[in-house]
N, C-alpha and C positions, 0 to 999 in steps of 0.2 A: 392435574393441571391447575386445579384452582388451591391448593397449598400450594403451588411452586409460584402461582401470580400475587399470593399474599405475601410470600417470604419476600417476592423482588419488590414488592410495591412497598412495604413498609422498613426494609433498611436499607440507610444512607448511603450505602457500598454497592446497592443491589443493580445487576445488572441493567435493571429498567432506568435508573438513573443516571448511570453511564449513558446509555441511549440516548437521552436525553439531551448528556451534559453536549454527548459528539454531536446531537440532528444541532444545535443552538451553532454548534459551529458549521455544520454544511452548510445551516439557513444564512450564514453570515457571510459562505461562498457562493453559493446558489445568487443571492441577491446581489451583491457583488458583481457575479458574471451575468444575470441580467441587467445592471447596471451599463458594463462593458460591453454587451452585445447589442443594448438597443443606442448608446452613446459615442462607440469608439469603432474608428474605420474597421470593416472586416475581417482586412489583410493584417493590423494590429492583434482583432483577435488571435486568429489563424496562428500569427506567429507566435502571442502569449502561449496558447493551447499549446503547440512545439516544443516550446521552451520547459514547460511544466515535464511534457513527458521525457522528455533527456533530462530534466534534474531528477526525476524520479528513478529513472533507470541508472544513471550514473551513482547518485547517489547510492542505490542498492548497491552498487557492485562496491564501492569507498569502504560500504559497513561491513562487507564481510559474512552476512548473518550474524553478527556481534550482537543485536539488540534480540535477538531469540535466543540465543545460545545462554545469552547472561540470566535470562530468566529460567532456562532448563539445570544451569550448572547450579544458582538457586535454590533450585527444588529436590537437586542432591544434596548440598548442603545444609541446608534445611533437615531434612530427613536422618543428617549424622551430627545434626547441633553444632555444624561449624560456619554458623550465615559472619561472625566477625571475619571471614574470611573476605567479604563480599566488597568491601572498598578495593583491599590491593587487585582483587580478579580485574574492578571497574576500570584501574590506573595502565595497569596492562594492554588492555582492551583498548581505551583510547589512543595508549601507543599505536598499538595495528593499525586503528584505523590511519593516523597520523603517517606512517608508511606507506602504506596503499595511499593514500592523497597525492603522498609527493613522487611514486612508480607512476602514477595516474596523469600527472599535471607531465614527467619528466617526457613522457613516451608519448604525448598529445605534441605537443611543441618542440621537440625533436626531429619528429618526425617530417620528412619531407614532404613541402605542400601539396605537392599534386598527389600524393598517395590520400591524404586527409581530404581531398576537396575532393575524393571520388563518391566518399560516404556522407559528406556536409552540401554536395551541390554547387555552391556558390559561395561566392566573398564574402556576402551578408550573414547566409546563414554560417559560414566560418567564422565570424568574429564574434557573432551571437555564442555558437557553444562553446570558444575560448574564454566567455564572459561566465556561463555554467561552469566550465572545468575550474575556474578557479576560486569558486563558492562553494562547492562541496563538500570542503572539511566545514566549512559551519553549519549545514544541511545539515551531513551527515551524522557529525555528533551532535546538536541539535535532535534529530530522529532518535539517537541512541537512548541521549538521556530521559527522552519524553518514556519510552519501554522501561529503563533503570527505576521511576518512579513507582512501581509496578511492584518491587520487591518487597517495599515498606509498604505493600497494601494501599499506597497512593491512585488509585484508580481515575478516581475523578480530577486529581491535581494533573495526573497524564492528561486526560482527555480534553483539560483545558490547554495547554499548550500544543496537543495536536491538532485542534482544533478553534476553538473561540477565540487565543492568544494566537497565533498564527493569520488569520484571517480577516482578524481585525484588521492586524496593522495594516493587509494588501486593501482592503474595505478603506481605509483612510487614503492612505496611497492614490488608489482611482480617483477618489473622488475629489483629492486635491488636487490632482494632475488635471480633473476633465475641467477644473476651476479656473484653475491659468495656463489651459491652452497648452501642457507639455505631456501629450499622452504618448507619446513615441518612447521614453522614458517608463513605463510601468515594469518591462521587462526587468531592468538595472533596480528598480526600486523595490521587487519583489525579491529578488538576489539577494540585496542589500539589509532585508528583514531578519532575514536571517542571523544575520551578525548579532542581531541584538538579542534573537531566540536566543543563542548561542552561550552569552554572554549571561543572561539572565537565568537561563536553565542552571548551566554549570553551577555557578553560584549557590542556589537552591540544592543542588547533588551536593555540592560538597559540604555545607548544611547539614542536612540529613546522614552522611556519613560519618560525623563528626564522632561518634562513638567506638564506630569501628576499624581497630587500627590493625588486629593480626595478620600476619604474612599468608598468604594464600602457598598449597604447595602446589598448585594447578601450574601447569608449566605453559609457555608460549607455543610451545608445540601441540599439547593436547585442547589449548582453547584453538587453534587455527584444524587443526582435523576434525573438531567437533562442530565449528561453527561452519566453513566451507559449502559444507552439505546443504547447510538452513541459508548460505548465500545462493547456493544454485537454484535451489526451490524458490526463494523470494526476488531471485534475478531474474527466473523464467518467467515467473507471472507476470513481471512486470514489463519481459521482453512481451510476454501476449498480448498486456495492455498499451506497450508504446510501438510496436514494429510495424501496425498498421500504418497510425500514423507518419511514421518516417517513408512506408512506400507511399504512402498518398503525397507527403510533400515533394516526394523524387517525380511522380507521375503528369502528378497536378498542380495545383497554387494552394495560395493558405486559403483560401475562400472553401475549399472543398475539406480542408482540414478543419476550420472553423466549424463547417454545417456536420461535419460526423462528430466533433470532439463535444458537441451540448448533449446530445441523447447519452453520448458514453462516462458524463457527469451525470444526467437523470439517475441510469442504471448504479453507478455509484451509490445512489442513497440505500438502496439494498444489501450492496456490498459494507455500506456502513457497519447496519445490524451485525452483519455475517463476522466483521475484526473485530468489533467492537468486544463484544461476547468471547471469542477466541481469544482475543487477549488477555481476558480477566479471567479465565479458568485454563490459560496455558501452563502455568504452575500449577494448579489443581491436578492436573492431568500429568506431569510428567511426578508429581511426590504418588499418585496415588499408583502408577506402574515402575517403578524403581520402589515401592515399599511390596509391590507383587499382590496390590490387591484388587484381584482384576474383575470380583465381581460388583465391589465401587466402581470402575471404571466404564464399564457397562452400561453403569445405574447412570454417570455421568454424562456419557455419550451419547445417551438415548434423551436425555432431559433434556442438554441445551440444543442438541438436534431439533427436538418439537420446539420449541423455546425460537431457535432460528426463524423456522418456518413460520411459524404462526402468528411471528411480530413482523415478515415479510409479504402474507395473503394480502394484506391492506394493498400495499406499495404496488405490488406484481399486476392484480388485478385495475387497480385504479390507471395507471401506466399501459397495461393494457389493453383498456375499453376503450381510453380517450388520449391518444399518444399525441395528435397533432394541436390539444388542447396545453398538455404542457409544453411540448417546444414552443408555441406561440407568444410565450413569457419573453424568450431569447429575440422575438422581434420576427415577421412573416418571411425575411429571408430564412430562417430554419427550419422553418415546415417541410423543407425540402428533405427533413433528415428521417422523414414517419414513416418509410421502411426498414430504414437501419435499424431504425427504436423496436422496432415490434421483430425485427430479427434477434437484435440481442437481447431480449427479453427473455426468448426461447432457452437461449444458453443460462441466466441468470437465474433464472425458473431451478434449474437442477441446480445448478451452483449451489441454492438455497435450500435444498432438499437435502444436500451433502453438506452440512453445515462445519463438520468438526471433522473432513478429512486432513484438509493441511498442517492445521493447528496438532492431530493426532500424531502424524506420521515425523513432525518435527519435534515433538515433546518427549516421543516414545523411542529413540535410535534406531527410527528406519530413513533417516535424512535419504541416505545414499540410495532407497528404493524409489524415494520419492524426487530424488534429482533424476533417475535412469528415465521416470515416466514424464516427467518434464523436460527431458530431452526430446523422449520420442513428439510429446505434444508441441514443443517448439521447431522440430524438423516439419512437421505437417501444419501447423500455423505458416512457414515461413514459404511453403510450397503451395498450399491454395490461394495466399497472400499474391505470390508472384502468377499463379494461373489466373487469378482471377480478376485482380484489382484492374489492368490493365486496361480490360473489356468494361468491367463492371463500377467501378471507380469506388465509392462508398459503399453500395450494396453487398461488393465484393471482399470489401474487409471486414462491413459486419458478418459476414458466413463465416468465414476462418476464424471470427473470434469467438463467434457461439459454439462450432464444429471444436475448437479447442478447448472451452473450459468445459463442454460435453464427455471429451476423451478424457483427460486427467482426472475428472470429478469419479466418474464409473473404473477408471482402471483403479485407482487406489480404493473405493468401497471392492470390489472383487475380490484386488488382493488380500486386503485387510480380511477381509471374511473367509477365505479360502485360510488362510493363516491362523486365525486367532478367535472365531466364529463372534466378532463384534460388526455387526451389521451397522454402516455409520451413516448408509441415506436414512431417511426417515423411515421410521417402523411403529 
């Protein structure tokens, strides 16, 4: 352990630097959203919180799993010395997503209103996510390119546009809105950042492409079967971390949305570690099992596994001795959330333990095993969600969130070990 904390501490690339580059940008969200929680009506937050989880979830569904895939097809071509292939794959790729945007915008606003206002609620919240549907394509390729810079070993130039560059600009945004009285406006203004991600990123991609002009012989049909799989797996996690929220806004008000959505940003900063990591050895992982050598792979798995955990002990334990000491940042209306905190902790706890299942199973071409068990987990997220929330309001969607990232974290370590005997919790 203490050669692998000298390798990360002393190069510029090393994952403890990425850590870094991303906490510089939670710390720039985090303060941000205690900004907006101790400054701006409730209900505003409530409905920000809302809004972030349908751009995140729509979003997923835009990309396709595009932004994994590009990195796994990558680590093939890499491997057969054809990476000039990798601009035309990127041109392709944005087409799709470009497609998907416009199936996505076509079939939202076609569709007859009382069918859409069954699943939006209300008039407000319908013009709200018509206002998301049509921000997407900059989100989403915005998301893509920030993973594209990933293939040039740009690590830390990702991390700053996922992060620091992104968050800024919503950190400006609040603070000039709470300046002159137009905070109603954050949502629109947070949308609208995007465009410039967008604009800005692109530019930078194409940049850095500029080398590579050969035709790729990758066809549109094998990037859509190969990616679909990495969209279902990165659409379910994301349906786990937004579909509470959406029954709580059907149940309840934003106010109760508001007081569960701060603990479930706390619990984020763990999951920081956990992608941060996974993304910067997702290409490591898929060259070093398509070149078949799987006792590196092993070596690999078992490293940033501990590596996960042990930059997570801090977080886990701090978070939970004194849970009601950090919600308190967010302002004493959210103390109200120090069950849910310490419920999804539990779940978070193993999440962390499991550090390199997702990122394995998506690297490795078992997408399709790992969509089957995200199914099953999102069939039982969506049924203790509806047993419970009801009764229990908050407390009851933290269970089904922890009872889910519990089931998919253990059912893929099993499999994987029954399979292929790499043990991927901690060992």
């Amino acid at each position: 352990m203490q050669e692998i904390l000298k390798i990360f501490l002393f190069n510029k690339e090393s994952k403890i630097w990425l850590i870094l580059c991303r906490g510089v940008g939670a710390l720039i969200f985090f303060l941000t959203t205690i900004f907006m929680t101790n400054n701006y009506k409730i209900s505003l937050v409530g409905d920000f919180d809302y809004a972030r989880s349908i751009l995140l979830l729509l979003g997923s569904f835009a990309l396709l799993g595009l932004d994994r895939s590009i990195l796994q097809f990558t680590g093939v071509l890499s491997s057969k010395n054809r990476t000039e292939e990798v601009y035309h794959l990127y041109k392709k790729m944005i087409l799709i997503i470009l497609c998907v945007y416009i199936t996505l915008v076509t079939v939202y606003f076609i569709s007859p209103y009382k069918y859409v206002l069954f699943f939006v609620h209300d008039n407000k919240t319908y013009l709200l996510v018509s206002k998301i549907i049509l921000s997407i394509l900059f989100y989403a390729i915005t998301l893509f390119n920030t993973e594209v810079f990933r293939i040039f070993d740009r690590n830390l130039t990702s991390e700053f546009y996922r992060g620091i560059f992104k968050y800024l600009l919503l950190a400006i945004a609040v603070i000039l809105l709470f300046q002159n009285n137009l905070q109603e406006y954050i949502i629109e203004c947070f949308l609208l950042s995007f465009i410039l991600l967008f604009i800005i990123s692109s530019i930078h991609i194409s940049y850095l492409f500029s080398k590579c002009s050969k035709k790729t012989v990758i066809t549109y049909k094998e990037i859509i079967i190969k990616s679909y799989p990495m969209a279902i797996s990165s659409l379910g996690f994301l349906i786990l971390l937004s579909i509470d929220i959406v029954f709580l806004k059907k149940y309840y008000d934003e106010e109760q949305v508001a007081i569960y959505a701060q603990p479930i940003k706390l619990i984020s900063l763990i999951s920081l570690i956990q992608t941060t990591i996974q993304a910067a050895i997702s290409k490591k992982i898929a060259k070093e099992f398509y070149s078949k050598n799987t006792h590196e792979l092993l070596i690999l798995t078992r490293k940033y596994t501990r590596l996960i955990m042990l930059l997570s002990v801090p977080v886990l334990l701090g978070f939970g001795l004194f849970p009601s000491f950090f919600l308190e940042f967010f302002g004493d209306f959210y103390v109200q959330g120090n069950t849910v905190f310490s419920i999804l902790l539990i779940g978070s706890t193993v999440n962390a333990a499991c550090g390199c299942t997702s990122v394995y199973m998506n690297m490795t071409g078992k997408q399709k095993i790992l969509q089957n068990i995200l199914i099953m987990t999102i069939l039982i997220n969506l049924i203790v969600n509806f047993l419970l929330i009801p009764s229990y309001g908050i407390e009851g969607a933290a269970i089904a969130s922890s009872l889910s990232l519990i089931f998919w974290n253990l059912s893929v370590v099993i499999y994987v070990y029954v399979k292929e005997r790499i043990l991927l919790i901690l060992n």
